[in-house]
C-alpha positions as CSV (number, residue, x, y, z in Angstrom):
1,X,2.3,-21.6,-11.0
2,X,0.0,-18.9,-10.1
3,X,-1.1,-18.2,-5.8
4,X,-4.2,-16.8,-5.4
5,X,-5.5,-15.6,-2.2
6,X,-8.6,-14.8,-0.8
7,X,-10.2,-12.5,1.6
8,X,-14.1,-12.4,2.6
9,X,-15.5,-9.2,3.5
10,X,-19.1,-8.6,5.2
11,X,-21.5,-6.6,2.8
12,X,-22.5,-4.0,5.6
13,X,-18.7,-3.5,5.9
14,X,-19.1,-2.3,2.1
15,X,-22.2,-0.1,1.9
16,X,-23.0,3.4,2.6
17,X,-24.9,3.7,6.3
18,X,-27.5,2.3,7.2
19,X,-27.2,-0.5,4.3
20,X,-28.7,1.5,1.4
21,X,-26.3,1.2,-1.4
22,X,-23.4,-0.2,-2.0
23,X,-20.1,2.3,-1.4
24,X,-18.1,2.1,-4.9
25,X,-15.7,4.2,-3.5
26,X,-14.9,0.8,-0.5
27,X,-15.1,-1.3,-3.6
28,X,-12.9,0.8,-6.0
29,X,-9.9,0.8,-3.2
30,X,-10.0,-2.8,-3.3
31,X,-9.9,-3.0,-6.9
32,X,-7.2,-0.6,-6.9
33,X,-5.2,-3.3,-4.4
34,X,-5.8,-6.1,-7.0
35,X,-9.1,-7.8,-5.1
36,X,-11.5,-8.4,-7.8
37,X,-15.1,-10.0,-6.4
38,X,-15.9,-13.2,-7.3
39,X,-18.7,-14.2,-5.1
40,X,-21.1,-12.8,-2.4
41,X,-22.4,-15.8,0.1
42,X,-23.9,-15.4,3.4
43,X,-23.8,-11.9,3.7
44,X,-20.1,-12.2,2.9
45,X,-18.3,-10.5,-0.2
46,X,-15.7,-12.9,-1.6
47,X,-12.5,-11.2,-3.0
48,X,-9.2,-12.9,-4.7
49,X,-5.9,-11.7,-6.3
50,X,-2.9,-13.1,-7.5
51,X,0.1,-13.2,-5.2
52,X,3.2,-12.0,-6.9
53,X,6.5,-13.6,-5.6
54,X,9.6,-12.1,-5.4
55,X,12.0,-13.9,-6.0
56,X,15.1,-13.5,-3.3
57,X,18.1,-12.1,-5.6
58,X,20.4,-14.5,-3.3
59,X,19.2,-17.7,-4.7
60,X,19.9,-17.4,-8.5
């Protein structure tokens, strides 16, 4: 089964100052950490990625 998990990040946290535009560089980083944006509610960006298991070598 695949774990998701998610993180919410505020929109000024993810804009250029002084809130003008959005920073793709911010966004990009996140993207590059496997967050991809599903939602933006409240003022609040809403991120989620799949959560890779490793499985512990000790157990097979």
């Amino acid at each position: 089964m695949k774990t998701i998990e998610y993180q919410a990040v505020y929109f000024s946290k993810l804009t250029k100052p002084h809130y003008q535009e959005l920073d793709m560089h911010k966004l990009n980083e996140l993207g590059e950490e496997g967050w991809e944006l599903v939602s933006i509610v409240s003022g609040q960006c809403i991120f989620k990625r799949a959560v890779t298991a490793q499985l512990d070598e000790t157990k097979r």
